[in-house]
N, C-alpha and C positions, 0 to 999 in steps of 0.2 A: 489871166489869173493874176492874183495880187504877186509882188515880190514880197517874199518874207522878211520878216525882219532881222538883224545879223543879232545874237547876243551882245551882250556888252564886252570891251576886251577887260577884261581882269586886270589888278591893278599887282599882283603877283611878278615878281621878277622874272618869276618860271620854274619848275620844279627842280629840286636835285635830285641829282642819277648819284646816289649813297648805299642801294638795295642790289646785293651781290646776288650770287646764285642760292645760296644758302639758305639767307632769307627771305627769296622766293619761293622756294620749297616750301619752308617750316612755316610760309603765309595761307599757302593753299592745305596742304598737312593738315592745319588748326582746324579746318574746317572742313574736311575732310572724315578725320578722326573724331567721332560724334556719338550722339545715342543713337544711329544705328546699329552700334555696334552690339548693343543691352539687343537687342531683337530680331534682328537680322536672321543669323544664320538660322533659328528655329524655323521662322516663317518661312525663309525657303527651303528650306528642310520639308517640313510639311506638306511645300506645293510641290517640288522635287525629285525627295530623294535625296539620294544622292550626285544626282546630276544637277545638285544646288550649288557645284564646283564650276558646273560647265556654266551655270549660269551666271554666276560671279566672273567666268572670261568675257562672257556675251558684253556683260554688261559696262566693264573696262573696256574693252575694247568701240562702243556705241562712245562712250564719253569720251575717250580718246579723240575719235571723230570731231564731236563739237567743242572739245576744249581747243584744238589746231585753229578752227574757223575763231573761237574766240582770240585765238593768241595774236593774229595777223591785225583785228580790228580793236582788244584791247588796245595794242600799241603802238597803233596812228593813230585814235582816238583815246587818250586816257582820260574821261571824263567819269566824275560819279556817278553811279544806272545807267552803266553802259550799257546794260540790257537791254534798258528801256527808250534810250536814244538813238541805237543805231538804226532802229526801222524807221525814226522820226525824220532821221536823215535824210535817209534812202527815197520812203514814201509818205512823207509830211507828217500834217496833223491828226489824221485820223486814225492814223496806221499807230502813232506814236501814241498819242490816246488809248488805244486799244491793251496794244503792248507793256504801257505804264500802266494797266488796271491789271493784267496778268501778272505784272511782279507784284504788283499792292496784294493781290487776293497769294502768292504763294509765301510772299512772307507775313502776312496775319495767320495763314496756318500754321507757321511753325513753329509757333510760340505754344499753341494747343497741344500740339505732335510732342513738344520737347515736354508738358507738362504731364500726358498722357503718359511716358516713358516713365516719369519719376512717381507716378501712382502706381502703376503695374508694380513696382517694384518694391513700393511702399504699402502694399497691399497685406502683404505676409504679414508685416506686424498689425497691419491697421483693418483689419479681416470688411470691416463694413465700410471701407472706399468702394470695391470691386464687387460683382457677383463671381457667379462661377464662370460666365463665360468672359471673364476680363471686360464687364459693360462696369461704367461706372451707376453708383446708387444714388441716392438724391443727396447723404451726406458726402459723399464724394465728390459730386458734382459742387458741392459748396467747398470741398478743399480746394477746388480747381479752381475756383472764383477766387479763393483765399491766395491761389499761386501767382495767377492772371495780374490780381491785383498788387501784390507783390512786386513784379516785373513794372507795371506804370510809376507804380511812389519811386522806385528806385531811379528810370527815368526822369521823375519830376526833379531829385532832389540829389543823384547822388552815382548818375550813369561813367560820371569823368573817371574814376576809379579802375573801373571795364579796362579802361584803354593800355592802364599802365599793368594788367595782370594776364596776356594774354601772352609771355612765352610760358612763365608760370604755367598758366594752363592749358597752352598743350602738350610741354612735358607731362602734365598728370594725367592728359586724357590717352595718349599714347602708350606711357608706363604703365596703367592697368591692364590693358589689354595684350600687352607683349606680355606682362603679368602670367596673365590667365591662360593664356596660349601656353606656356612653359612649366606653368602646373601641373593643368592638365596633363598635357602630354606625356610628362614625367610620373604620373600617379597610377593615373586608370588610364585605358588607352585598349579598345577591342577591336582590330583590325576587321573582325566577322561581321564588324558590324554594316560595312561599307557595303557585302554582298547582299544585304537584307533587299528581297523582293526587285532585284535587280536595280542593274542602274541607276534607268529612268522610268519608275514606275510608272509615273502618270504621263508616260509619252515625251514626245517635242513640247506641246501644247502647256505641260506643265513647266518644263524647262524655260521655255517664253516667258510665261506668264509669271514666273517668280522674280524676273528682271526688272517687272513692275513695280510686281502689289506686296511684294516680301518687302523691302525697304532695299533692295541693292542698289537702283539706281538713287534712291533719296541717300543711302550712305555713300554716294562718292563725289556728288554735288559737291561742289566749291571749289574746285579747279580754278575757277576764273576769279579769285581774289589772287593769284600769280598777273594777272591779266590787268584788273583796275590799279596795279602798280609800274604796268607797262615805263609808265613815265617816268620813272624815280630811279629804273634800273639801270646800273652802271653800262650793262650790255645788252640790252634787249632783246637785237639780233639775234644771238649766240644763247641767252639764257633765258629766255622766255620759254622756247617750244622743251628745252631742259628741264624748265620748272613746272610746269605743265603734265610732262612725261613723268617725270621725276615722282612729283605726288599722288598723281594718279597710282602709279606702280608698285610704290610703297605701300600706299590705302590698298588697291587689289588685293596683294602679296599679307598685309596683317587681316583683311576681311577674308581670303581664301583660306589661312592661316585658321583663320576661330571657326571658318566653317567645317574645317577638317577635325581639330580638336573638340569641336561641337557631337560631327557624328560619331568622334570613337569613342566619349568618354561616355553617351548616350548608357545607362543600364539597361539590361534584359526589359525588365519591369515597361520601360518605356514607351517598348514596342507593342505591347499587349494590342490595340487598337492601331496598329499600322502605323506608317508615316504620319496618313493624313491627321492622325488626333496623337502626337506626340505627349505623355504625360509626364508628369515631378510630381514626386511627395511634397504635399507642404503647399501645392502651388509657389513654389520659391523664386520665378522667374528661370529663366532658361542658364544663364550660366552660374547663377548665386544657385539653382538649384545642383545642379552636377559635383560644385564645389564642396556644398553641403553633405553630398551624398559620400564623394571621397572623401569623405572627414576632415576637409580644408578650411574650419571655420572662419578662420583669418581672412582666406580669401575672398569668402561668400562676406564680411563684413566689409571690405575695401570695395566689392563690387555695387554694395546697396548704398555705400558714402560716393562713390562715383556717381550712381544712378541717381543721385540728386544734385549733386555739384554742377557736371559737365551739361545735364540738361538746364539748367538754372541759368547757368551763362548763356548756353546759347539761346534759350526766350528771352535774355534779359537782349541779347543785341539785336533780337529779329523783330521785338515789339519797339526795337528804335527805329528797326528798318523799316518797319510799315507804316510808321506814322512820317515819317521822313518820306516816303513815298507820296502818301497824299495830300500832305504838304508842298511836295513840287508840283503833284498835279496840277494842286492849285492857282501854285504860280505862273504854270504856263495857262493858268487860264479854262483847263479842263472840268474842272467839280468846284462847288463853290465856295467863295471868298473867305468863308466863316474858318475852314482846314489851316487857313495860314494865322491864324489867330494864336499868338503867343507868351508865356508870361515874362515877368522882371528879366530872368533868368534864359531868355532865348527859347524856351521849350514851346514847339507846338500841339498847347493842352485840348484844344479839340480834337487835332489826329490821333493823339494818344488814348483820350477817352473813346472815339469811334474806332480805333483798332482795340480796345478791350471792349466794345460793346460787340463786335464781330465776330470775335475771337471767342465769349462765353458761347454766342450762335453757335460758332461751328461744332463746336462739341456733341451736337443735339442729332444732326446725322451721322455723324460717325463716329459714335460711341466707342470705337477701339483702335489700338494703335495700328494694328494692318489696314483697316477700313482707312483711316486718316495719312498713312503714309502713301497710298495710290493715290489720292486727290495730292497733296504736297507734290508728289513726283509729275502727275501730270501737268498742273497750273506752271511748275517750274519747267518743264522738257517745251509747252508750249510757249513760255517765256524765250528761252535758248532756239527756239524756232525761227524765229526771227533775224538769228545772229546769220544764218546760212541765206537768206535771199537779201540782207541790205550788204552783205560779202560780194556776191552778185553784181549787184546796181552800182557799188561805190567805185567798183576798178573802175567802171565807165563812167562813172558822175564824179569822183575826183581824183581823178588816176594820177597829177602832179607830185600828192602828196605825196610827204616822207613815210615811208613805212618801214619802222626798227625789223617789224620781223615780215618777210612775204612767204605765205602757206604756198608751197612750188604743187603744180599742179591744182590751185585753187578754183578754174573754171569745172574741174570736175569733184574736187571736193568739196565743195559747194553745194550742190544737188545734193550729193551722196550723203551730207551730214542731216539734208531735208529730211532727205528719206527714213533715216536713223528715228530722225527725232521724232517724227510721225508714225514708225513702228511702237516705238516706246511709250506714245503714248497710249496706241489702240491696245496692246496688251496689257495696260492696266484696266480694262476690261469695260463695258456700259455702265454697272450700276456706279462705276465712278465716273464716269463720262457726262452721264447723264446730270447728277449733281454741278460736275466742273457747269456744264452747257447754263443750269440755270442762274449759277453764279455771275457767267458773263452777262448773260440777258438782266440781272438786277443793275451789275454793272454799268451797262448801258441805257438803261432808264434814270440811273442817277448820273450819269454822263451827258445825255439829253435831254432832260430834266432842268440842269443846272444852267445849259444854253437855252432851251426854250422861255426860261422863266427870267434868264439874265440876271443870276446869281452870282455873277465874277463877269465882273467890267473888261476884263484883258480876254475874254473867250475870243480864240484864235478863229483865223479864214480855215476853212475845214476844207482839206482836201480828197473829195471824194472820191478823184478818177483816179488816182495814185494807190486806193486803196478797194477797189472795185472787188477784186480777188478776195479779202477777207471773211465776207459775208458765208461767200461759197465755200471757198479752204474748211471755218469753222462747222456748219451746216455737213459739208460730206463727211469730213468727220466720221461726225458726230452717227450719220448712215450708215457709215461701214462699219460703225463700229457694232450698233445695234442688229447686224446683222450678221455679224461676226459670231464669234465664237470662245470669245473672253468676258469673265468675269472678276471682278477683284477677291475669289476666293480662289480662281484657279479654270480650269476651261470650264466652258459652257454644256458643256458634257454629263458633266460631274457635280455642277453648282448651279442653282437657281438662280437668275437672277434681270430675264427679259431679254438677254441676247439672243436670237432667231436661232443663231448658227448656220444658217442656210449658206455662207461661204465658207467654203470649207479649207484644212491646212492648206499651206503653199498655195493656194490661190489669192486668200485674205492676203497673204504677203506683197503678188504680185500688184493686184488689185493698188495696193497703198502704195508702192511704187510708182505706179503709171497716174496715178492720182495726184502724188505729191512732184513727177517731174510737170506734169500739167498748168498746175498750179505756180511752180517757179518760173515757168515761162513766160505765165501767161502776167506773174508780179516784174519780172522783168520789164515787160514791152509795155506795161503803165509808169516806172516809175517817174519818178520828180525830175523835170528838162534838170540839165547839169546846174546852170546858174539857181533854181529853187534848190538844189541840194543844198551848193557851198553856200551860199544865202544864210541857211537853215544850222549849218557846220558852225560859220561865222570863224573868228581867231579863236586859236584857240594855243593852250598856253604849254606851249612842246619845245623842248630846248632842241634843235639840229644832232640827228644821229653822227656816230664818226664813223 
């Protein structure tokens, strides 16, 4: 097999370690504190119950798991898409390819997700965006284009701004919601309502299922922006798995928070049609409605100025991330040469215009922001899939290095975050599975495509045997899952949607377990000989821990 080639060393003195514990927190925090918080707790309300509390611990506690595995390779590796490089490391080109079109395809969704947010919400006044069932209409769908597009010009012309306003805005996206929390609770507040139809109406199955496809796990995503600062942190060691913990628990503790003040402030009127069809006068949206309803107009207007602001920002950085994504694909060679194509100004105006040509796409399957938030959640938990088997391969492919922070028991934490990530995805149920599946298979046509046709002069030695496991990991999947017993509206029980169900509870679980240790084994005993790792690693520009 070829020796790879080393990157270039950077011409960087090396980063400074200037970023305390603080501001590792309030890094991960930002992104953390988001527009799941406009929809969240309804949806899993709905799928739930009330056992949409237990499902907000599930769900902290899964991410927990893969924020550790991130914290130990953010910060021996602090490279930008980490994400998307550790598996390149571990299991070369192909693996890394692979892994770099999963982060491409989760951040071109969620620029859609974040725009979908600010219409739902914008609906009330603008009655013909939305129909009744929160699908957008065709003039709607040209807001959305009008928002999409929005998000490119300001990239083209005017993203630097972004950079200098993000404590700004996470104090405001924090302070609403601590807001709303303490209104509520202070106004209206019915404790009866918690015994409504028991617990867990709709079982475990729903408890599961709302860790998915409610947005819990898309609202506590971004942990690991504590982690791509690995390098700059005065302490790493000591404040990384701190900063990690730290945000996570605070995101928990304020999503736990709104899902509580969510069920008490609920009116009678609500329940009329059960959990599962929760209603508001007005279609007001879920907490601009309740606020409405206590006569908090003030609040219900701070909530409808948030529900455009905080999603705005964050389309506006995630349609940078996605074109910045395949733009590097490009460069290492993977999708062709045209992606890196840039104006006066450094900008790459092809990725830009192909992530808003994808991004109008996506909207077309999944017309609503639950449907859209399970594919987000998946594309992203299959991204973070990765971080747990190149955690695996690297103790032994480059065990010399410095590591600010070492996960202690990480030969079992490892598997076990596998296995997390591969629950979390099969409970976001087939009909989003199946979707994700076909996304890849485009992916990879234009992935192969690009090499068949020798579209990009730099298309890399492709390591196949390093990534043999792939094929099969994504494929059973995609089996179990169709066989399964989740749907993104909730179990397969209860909602249409082509899942068999023929494995039933607690086995679907085991099943995915013995599945996913199979699989990490079997990516272990392929991966990359040690010298293709560091080859692949190459210098890389980390100032010596103390």
């Amino acid at each position: 097999m070829p020796t790879p080639v080393a990157p270039e060393l950077s011409r960087k003195p090396g980063l400074r370690r200037d970023i305390g514990l603080i501001g590792l927190i309030w890094t991960s925090l930002g992104s953390i504190i988001g527009s799941g918080w406009l929809f969240g707790a309804l949806f899993a309300a709905q799928v739930a119950g009330t056992a949409a509390l237990a499902s907000w611990g599930i769900g902290a506690l899964a991410i927990t798991v893969l924020a550790f595995v991130h914290a130990e390779l953010g910060a021996m590796y602090p490279v930008s898409g980490g994400t998307a490089r550790f598996p390149h490391y571990a299991f070369g080109s192909v693996a890394g390819a692979s892994f770099g079109w999963f982060s491409w395809l989760q951040a071109v969704a969620t620029a859609p997700i974040e725009v979908m947010a600010s219409l739902n919400y914008l609906s009330i006044h603008a009655t013909w965006v939305q129909t009744g069932k929160n699908q957008l209409t065709a003039a709607g769908y040209g807001l959305a284009v009008a928002f999409m597009a929005f998000f490119v010009l300001v990239n083209f012309f005017g993203i630097r701004w972004l950079a200098h306003t993000n404590s700004v805005a996470t104090w405001w996206k924090l302070a609403i919601p601590l807001l709303t929390i303490a209104a509520l609770a202070g106004t209206t507040f019915n404790g009866s309502n918690f015994g409504r139809q028991g617990f867990a109406p709709f079982g475990v199955e729903g408890v599961l299922s709302a860790v998915s496809t409610s947005g819990i796990i898309f609202a506590l995503l971004g942990f690991e922006q504590a982690d791509q600062l690995a390098g700059e942190s005065r302490n790493p060691a000591r404040d990384i798995p701190r900063a990690v913990i730290g945000s996570i628990l605070i995101g928990a503790l304020v999503y736990s928070a709104l899902q509580v003040v969510f069920i008490g402030a609920l009116p009678q009127s609500s329940f009329t049609h059960g959990w599962a069809d929760l209603t508001f006068a007005d279609k007001a949206g879920p907490f601009a409605g309740l606020a409405l309803s206590a006569g908090l107009g003030w609040l219900a207007a701070l909530i409808y100025i948030d529900a455009v602001v905080s999603p705005t920002g964050t389309g506006l950085i995630y349609t940078t991330a996605a074109s910045r994504v395949s733009y590097g694909l490009s460069r290492n060679g993977y999708v062709p040469e045209v992606f890196e194509r840039t104006t006066a100004r450094g900008v790459p105006w092809f990725s830009l215009l192909f992530t808003f040509l994808v991004g109008l796409i996506v909207f077309l399957p999944f017309p609503t922001w639950q449907k859209l938030v399970g594919f987000v959640t998946s594309a992203s938990v299959l991204m973070y899939a990765s971080a747990p088997l190149a955690l695996g391969c690297l103790r032994k492919q480059d065990p010399d290095r410095h590591r600010p922070y070492r996960l202690p028991g990480g030969r079992f934490w490892a598997p076990v975050a596998f296995i997390v990530s591969n629950l979390i995805i099969y409970w976001a149920g087939w009909d989003t599975l199946w979707r994700l599946g076909l996304a890849i298979v485009l992916g990879y046509l234009l992935l192969g495509g690009s090499a068949l046709l020798r579209l990009n002069p730099r298309a890399p030695h492709l390591d196949w045997r390093s990534a043999q496991w792939l094929p099969v990991y994504l494929v059973g999947l995609g089996l179990i899952s169709w066989q399964g017993g989740y749907c993104s509206g909730g179990p397969a029980s209860k909602v249409s949607c082509g899942a068999t169900g023929v494995i039933p509870l607690w086995w679907d679980m085991v099943i995915i377990a013995a599945f996913s240790l199979l699989i990490f084994a079997w990516a272990q005993a392929v991966r990359l000989p040690d010298e293709a790792a560091q080859a692949y690693i190459g210098p890389l520009d980390v100032l010596p821990g103390h």
